[in-house]
C-alpha positions in Angstrom: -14.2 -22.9 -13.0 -15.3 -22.1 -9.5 -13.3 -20.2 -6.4 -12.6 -23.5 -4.6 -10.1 -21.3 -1.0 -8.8 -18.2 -0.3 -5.4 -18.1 1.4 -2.9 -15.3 2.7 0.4 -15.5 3.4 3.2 -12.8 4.2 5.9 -10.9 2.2 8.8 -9.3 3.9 11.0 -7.8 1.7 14.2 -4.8 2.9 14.0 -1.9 0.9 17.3 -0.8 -0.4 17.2 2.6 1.3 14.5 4.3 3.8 11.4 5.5 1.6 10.3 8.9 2.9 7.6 11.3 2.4 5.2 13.7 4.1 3.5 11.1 5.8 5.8 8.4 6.4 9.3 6.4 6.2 9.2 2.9 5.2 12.1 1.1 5.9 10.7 -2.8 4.6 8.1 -3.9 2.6 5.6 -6.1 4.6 2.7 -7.2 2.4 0.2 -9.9 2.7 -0.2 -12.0 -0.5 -3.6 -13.4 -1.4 -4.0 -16.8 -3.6 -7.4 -17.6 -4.8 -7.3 -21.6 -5.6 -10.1 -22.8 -8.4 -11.3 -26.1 -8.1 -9.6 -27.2 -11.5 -6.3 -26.4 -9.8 -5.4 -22.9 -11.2 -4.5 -20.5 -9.2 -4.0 -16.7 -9.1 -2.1 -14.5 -6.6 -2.4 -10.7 -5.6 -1.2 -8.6 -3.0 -2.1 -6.0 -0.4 0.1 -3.4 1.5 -0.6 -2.1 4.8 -0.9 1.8 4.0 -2.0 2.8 7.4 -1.7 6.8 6.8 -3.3 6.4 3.1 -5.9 3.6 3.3 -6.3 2.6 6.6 -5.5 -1.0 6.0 -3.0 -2.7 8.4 -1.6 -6.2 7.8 -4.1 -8.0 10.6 -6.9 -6.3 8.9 -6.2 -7.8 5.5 -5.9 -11.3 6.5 -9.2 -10.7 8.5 -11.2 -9.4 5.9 -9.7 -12.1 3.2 -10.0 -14.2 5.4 -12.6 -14.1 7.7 -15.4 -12.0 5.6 -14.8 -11.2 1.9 -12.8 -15.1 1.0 -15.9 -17.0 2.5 -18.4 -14.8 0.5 -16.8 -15.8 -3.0 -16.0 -19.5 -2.6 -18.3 -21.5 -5.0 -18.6 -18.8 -7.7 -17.8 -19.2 -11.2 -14.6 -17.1 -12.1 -15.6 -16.7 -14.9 -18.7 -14.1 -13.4 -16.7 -11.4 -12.8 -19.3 -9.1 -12.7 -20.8 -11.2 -9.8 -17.7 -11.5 -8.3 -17.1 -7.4 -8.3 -20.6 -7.2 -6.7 -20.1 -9.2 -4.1 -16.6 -7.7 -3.0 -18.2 -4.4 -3.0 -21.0 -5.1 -0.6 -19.2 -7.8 1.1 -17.7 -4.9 3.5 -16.8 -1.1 3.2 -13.8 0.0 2.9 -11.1 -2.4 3.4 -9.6 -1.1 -0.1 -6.2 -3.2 -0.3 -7.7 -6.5 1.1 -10.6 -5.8 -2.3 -7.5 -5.3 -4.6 -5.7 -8.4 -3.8 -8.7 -10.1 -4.2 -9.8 -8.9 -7.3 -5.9 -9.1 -8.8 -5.8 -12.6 -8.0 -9.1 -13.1 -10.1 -8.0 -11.2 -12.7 -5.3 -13.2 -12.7 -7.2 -16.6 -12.9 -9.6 -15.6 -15.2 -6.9 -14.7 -17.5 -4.8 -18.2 -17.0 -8.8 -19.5 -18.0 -8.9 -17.0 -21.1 -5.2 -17.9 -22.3 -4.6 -14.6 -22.5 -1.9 -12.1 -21.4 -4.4 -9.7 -18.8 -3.5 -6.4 -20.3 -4.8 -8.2 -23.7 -7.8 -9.1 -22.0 -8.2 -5.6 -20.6 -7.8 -3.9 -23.9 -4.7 -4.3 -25.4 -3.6 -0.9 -26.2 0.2 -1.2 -25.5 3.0 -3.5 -24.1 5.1 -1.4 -22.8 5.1 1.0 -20.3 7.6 3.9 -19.1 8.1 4.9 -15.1 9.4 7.5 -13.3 11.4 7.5 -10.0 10.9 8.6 -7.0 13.2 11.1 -4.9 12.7 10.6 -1.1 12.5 13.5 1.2 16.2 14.4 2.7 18.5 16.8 2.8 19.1 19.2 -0.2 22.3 17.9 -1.3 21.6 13.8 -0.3 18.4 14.6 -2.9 20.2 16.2 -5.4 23.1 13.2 -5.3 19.6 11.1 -5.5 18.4 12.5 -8.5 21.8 12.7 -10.5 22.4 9.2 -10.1 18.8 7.7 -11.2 19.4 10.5 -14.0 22.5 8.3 -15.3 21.0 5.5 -14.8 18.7 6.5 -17.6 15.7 8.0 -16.1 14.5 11.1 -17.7 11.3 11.6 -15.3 11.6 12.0 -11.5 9.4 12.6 -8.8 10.3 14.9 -6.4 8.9 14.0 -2.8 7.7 17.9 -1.0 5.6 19.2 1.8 6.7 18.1 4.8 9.4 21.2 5.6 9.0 25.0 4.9 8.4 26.3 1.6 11.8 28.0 1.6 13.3 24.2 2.0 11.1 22.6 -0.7 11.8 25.5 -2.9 15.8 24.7 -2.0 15.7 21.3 -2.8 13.6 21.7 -5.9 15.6 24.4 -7.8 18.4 22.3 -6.5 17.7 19.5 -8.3 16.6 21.6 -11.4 20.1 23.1 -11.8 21.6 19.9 -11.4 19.7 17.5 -14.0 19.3 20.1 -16.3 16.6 21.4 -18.6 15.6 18.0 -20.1 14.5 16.1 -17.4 11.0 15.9 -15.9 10.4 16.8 -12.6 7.2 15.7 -10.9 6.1 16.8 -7.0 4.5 14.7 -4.8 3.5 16.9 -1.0 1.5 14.1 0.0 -1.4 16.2 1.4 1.9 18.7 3.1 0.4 21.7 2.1 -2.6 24.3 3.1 -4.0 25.7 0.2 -2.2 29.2 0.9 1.4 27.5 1.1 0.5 25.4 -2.0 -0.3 28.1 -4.0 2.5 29.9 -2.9 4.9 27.8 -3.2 3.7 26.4 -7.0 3.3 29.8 -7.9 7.2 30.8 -7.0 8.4 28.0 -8.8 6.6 29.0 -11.9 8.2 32.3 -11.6 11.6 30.8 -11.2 10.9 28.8 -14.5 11.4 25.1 -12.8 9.4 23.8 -15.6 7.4 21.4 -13.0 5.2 19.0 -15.1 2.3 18.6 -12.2 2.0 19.0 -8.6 0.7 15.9 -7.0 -2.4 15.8 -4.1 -1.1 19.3 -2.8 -3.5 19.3 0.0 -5.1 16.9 2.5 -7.2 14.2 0.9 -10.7 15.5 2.6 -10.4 19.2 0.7 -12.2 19.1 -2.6 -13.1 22.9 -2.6 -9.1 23.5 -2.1 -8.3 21.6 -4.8 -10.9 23.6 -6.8 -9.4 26.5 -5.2 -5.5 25.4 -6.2 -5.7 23.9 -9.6 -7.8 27.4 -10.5 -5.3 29.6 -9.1 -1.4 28.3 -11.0 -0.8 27.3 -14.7 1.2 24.1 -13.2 -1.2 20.7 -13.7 -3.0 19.5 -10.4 -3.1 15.9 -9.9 -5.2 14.2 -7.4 -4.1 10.7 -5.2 -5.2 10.7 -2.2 -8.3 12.6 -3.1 -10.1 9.7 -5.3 -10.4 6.2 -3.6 -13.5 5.2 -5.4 -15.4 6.2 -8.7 -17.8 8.4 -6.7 -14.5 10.4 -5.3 -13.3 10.5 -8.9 -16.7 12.0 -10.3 -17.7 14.6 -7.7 -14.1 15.9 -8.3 -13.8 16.2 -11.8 -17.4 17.5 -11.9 -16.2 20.7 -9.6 -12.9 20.6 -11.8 -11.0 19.9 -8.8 -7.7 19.0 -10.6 -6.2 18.5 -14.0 -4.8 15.0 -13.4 -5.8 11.8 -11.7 -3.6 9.2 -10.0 -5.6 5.9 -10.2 -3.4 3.1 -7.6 -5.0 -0.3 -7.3 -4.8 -0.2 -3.5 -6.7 3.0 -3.2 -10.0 2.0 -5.9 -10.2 -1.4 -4.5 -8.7 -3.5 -7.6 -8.2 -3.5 -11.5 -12.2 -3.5 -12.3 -12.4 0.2 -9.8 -9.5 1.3 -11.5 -10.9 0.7 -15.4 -14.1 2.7 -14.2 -12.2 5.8 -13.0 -10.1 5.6 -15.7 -13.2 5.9 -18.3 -15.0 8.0 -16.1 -12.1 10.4 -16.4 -11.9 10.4 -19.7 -14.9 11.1 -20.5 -14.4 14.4 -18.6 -11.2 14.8 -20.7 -8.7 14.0 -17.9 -6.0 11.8 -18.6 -4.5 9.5 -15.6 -1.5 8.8 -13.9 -1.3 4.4 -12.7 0.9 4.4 -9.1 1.3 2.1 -6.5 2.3 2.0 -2.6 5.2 0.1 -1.4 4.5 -3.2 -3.3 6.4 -5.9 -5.2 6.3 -7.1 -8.5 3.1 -9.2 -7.6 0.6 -6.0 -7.1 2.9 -3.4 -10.0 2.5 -6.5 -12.3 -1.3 -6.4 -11.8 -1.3 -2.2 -11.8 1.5 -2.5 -15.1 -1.6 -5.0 -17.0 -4.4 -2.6 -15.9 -2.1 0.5 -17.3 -1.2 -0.8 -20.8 -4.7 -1.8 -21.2 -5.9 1.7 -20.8 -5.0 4.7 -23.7 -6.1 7.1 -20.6 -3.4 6.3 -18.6 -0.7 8.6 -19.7 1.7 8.3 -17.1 3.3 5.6 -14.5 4.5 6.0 -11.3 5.5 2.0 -11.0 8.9 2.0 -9.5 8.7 0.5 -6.1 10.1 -2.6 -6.7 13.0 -0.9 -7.8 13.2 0.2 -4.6 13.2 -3.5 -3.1 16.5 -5.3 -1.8 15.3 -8.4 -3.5 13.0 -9.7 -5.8 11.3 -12.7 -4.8 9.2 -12.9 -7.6 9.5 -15.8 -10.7 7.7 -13.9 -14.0 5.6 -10.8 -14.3 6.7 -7.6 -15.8 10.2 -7.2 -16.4 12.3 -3.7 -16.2 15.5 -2.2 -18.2 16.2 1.2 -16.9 13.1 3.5 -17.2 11.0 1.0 -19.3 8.5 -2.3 -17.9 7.9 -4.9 -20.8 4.4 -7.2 -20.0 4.8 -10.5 -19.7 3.1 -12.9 -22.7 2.0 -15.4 -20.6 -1.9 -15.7 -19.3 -2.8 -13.6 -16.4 -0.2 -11.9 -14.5 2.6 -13.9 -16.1 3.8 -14.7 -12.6 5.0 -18.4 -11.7 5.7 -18.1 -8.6 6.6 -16.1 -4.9 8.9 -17.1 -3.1 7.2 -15.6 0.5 7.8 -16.1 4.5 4.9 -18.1 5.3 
C-alpha cells in the first residue's frame, strides 16, 4: 500500500469561551487537517495547530511544508515502512513540528486501517480508557473560582490551574481561592507557561507548600530555553516539576532528565513531531524513572484522538491533559474517542476510528 497525495484543508472551529494563559488567548480553533490518500483508496487524516508562541508553526507554514516539501518527499512509499517513512520526515526539514505530526498521525492512522487494528492496540495495548483533567483559564479570582466549581460538578476531580502571567500575590489569590472552594479532594495542577523567573517560581511554589494547597505538580515554571533553572527549581521545593515547553524532541527530553531537570514530563504530539517522537520520549523517560503527562494544544478530536491512541498505548503515561475539545463550540468530527464527564473511551475501529470531518475547505 503506497502514499499515493497529500492534501490539507482547513478547520475553523469557535471555542466556547476565550482560552487564556501566559502566553496567549485563543478565541477559535483554526487548524489545518492533513489526509494522506494510499493508492488502494484508504485514507488517513491528522491535524496541525498553528502554536505560534509554543512551536513556531503558523497555518501558511503547515500547508507549505505538507505541501510543498515533506508531502512530495513521501509519495510512492510503502505505508507499511514506517520506519522509512519516520526517516524521511525527520530529514525532510527541521523543525516544522506540527506539520511532522499531522503527517505522521495520518500514517498512523492508515497503517492501522491496513493492520485492522484499533492504533492504541497496535501501539501497545495497555489500556482503553483514559482519564483528563480540565483546564482553568487565567481571569479574575472569582470568574476562576466560579470556573473551577462548575467543571467540579460536572464531575471533574483534577483541574489545572492556568498561573504566571500576574504577580505572585495574584496567583497565590486565585490559587488558595480555588483550594478553599473545591475542597480537599480535588487535584489541583499549575500550568505558568514559562511566567516565572526562577526566584518568583520558587517563591511562589514554596508559599503554597507552606499554606498546605496540596498542589500535585507545577507545570514548565520557567521559560522553555532554561535547563539549569529547572535543575535549579525542581531541586529547591518538595512540589513535582514537570516540563512542556522544555522537551520538543528526544534529545531535549534526554539532556534534561540526565541533569534531573524536572520530575515530570509533558509529551504533546505537536511539540515531538508525531506519535513515533512521542513513544521515544516516553521510553526514554522511563528508563530514567520519570513517568509522563500526554497534552495537546488547541486541537479537535482529529489530533486528541491520535494523542488519546498514543497515551493508552503507553503504561508511562500517567496523566492526560486531553480536554480541548471540550473546550470547542462544535464537534465536527464523525468517530474517534468519545467522552463522559472526566473519562475518553478509544474507539474499536482500525486506526483513529474516525469516519469523517466535516471541515471549511
Amino acid at each position: 500500500m503506497k502514499i499515493a497525495d497529500i492534501r490539507t484543508r482547513m478547520l475553523s472551529i469557535p471555542l466556547n469561551k476565550p482560552f487564556k494563559t501566559a502566553l496567549r488567548t485563543v478565541t477559535h480553533l483554526n487548524n489545518i487537517l492533513v489526509t494522506v490518500i494510499c493508492d488502494d483508496g484508504t485514507t488517513g487524516i491528522g491535524e496541525a495547530p498553528p502554536t505560534h508562541v509554543i512551536t513556531g508553526d503558523s497555518l501558511e507554514s503547515i500547508r507549505y511544508a505538507v505541501e510543498k516539501v515533506i508531502g512530495p518527499q513521501l509519495i510512492g512509499l510503502q505505508i507499511e515502512q514506517k520506519a522509512k517513512i519516520d526517516a524521511v520526515l525527520e530529514r525532510a526539514m527541521v523543525h516544522n513540528v506540527s506539520a511532522k505530526a499531522a503527517i505522521d498521525m495520518a500514517v498512523y492512522d492508515c497503517l492501522g486501517k491496513c493492520t485492522g487494528l484499533p492504533l492504541y492496540q497496535l501501539l501497545g495495548g495497555y489500556r482503553n480508557q483514559l482519564c483528563t483533567d480540565f483546564t482553568v483559564s487565567v481571569n479574575g479570582t472569582d470568574e476562576m473560582i466560579a470556573d473551577a466549581l462548575e467543571l467540579v460538578q460536572k464531575g471533574y476531580d483534577t483541574l489545572k490551574i492556568k498561573v504566571g502571567n500576574s504577580t505572585e500575590q495574584e496567583d497565590l489569590k486565585r490559587v488558595s481561592g480555588i483550594r478553599r472552594a473545591v475542597g480537599p479532594d480535588i487535584k489541583i495542577r499549575l500550568d505558568a507557561n514559562q511566567g516565572w523567573s526562577v526566584k518568583e517560581a520558587i517563591s511562589a511554589i514554596r508559599k503554597m507548600e507552606h499554606l498546605d494547597l496540596d498542589i500535585e505538580l507545577v507545570e514548565q515554571p520557567l521559560p522553555a530555553w532554561d535547563f539549569s533553572g529547572m535543575k535549579q527549581v525542581t531541586e529547591s521545593v518538595v512540589t513535582p516539576i514537570m516540563a512542556d515547553e522544555s522537551v520538543f524532541s528526544l534529545h531535549d527530553a534526554a539532556r534534561l532528565l540526565a541533569m534531573h531537570g524536572c520530575d515530570i514530563l509533558n509529551i504533546k504530539l505537536m511539540k515531538a513531531g508525531g506519535i513515533a517522537n512521542a513513544v521515544r520520549i516516553c521510553h526514554i523517560a522511563e528508563a530514567y524513572g520519570i513517568e509522563c503527562m500526554c497534552g495537546c494544544m488547541i486541537e479537535s478530536k482529529v489530533s486528541v484522538t491520535a494523542a488519546c491512541q498514543f497515551a493508552a498505548a503507553e503504561r508511562n503515561v500517567t496523566r492526560c491533559d486531553l480536554d480541548a475539545p471540550l473546550m470547542l463550540a462544535a464537534d465536527p468530527v464523525e468517530g474517534g474517542v468519545s467522552y463522559q464527564g472526566k473519562r475518553i473511551f478509544l474507539p474499536e475501529q482500525p486506526g483513529l476510528g474516525i469516519t469523517a470531518v466535516h471541515a471549511d475547505d
